[in-house]
N, C-alpha and C positions, 0 to 999 in steps of 0.2 A: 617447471610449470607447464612447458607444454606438453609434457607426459600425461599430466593431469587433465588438460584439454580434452585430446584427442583421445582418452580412456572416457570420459563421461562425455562427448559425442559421442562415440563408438554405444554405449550405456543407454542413449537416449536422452540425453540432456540438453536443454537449449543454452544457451549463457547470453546473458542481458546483462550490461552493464551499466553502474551505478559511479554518483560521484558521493564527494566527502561535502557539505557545506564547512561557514562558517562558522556552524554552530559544533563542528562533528557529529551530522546525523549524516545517517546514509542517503542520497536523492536518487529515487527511479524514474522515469516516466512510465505512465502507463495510459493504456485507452478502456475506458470502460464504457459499454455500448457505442463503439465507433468511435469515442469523442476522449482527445489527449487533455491529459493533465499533469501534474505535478505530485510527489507520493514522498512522504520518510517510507523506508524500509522499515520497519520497526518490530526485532525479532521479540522484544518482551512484551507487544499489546495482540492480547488474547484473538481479538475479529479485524480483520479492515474494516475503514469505515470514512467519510467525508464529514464535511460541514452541512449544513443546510443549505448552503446557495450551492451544494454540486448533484440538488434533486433537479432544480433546471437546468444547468450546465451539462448533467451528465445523460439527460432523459431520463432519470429513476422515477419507479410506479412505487412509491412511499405508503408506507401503513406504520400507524402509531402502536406502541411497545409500550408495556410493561416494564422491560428492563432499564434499568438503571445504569447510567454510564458512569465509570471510575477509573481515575487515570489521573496523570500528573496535575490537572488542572482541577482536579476535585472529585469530589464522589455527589451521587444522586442527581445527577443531570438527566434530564429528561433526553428520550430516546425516539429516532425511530428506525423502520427495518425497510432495504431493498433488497428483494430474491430475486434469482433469475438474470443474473446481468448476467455481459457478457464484458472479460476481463484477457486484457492482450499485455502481456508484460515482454515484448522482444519479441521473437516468434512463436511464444510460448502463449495457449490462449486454455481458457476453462468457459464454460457458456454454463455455467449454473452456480455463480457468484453473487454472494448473497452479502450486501453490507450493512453497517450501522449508520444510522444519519445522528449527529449529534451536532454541540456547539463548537465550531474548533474553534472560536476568535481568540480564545488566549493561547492556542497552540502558535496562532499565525501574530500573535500581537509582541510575544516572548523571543519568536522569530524577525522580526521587526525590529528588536529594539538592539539585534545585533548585526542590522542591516543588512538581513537576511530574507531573500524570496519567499515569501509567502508558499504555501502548500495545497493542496487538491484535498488530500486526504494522507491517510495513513494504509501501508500493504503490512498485516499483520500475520502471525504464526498461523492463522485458520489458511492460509495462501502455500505459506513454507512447507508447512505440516502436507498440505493437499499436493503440492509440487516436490515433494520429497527434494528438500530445499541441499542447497550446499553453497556455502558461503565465503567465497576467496577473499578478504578482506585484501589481501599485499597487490593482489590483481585489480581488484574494485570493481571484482564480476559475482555475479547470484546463478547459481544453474539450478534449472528447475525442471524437471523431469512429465 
C-alpha cells in the first residue's frame, strides 16, 4: 500500500482520510467557506449538498431551484442551490463548489436512531468525478487529484 501512496503523491494526489461510522457510511470532514463540518462520502448521490440549517452554519448565498430532490429519504423534495463556495476536503480545495440545500432531517434522524452523529451534509460523485477521485476503502483514505 505504500507503493500506492507514494505513486499517487508523486501523481498529484492529496489523500484525506475518512472514518467508517456506526452506521457503515463513510465520515469526511470538510470546510466549506472556511467553516468545518461533518460529510458521509457518499459515492452513489449524484451532487453534494447540506441541510437547510448549513445556509447559515456554512455562509451559503441560497437561491431557490426548480429541481427536485430524490434520494433514500424520498423523491420531490423541495430544493435549493449554493454556487461558488469554496470547499477544502484535507489539503485538497476547489473554490467553485456548487451545492444543493435540501431537507436532510430524516438523513440525520435515521442516523440518530443508531446513535449515530449527526451529519453537515453529504460530498457526492459531482466532488469524486471533479477530483478524479480514488478510493482506498482497506486504508480509510479518499485521494483526490
Amino acid at each position: 500500500m505504500e507503493k500506492l501512496q507514494a505513486l499517487l503523491k508523486k501523481e498529484g494526489y492529496k489523500r484525506i482520510k475518512f472514518k467508517i461510522s456506526k452506521t457503515q457510511h463513510l465520515l469526511i470532514k470538510a470546510r466549506i467557506n472556511g467553516i468545518a463540518g461533518n460529510f458521509i462520502l457518499d459515492t452513489g448521490a449524484s451532487n453534494s449538498c447540506v441541510g437547510f440549517e448549513g445556509i447559515n452554519h456554512f455562509e451559503l448565498v441560497a437561491a431557490d431551484s426548480e429541481t427536485r430532490a430524490a434520494g433514500a429519504g424520498g423523491t420531490g423534495m423541495l430544493t435549493q442551490t449554493s454556487l461558488k463556495n469554496n470547499l477544502k476536503l484535507g489539503r485538497w480545495n476547489t473554490k467553485t463548489f456548487g451545492l444543493v440545500i435540501f431537507d436532510m432531517s430524516h438523513v440525520n434522524e435515521a442516523l440518530r436512531q443508531y446513535n449515530a452523529k449527526p451529519v453537515h451534509g453529504i460530498i457526492g460523485a459531482d466532488i469524486l468525478i471533479k477530483g478524479k477521485a480514488i478510493v482506498d476503502y482497506h486504508n480509510f483514505c479518499l485521494y483526490l487529484k
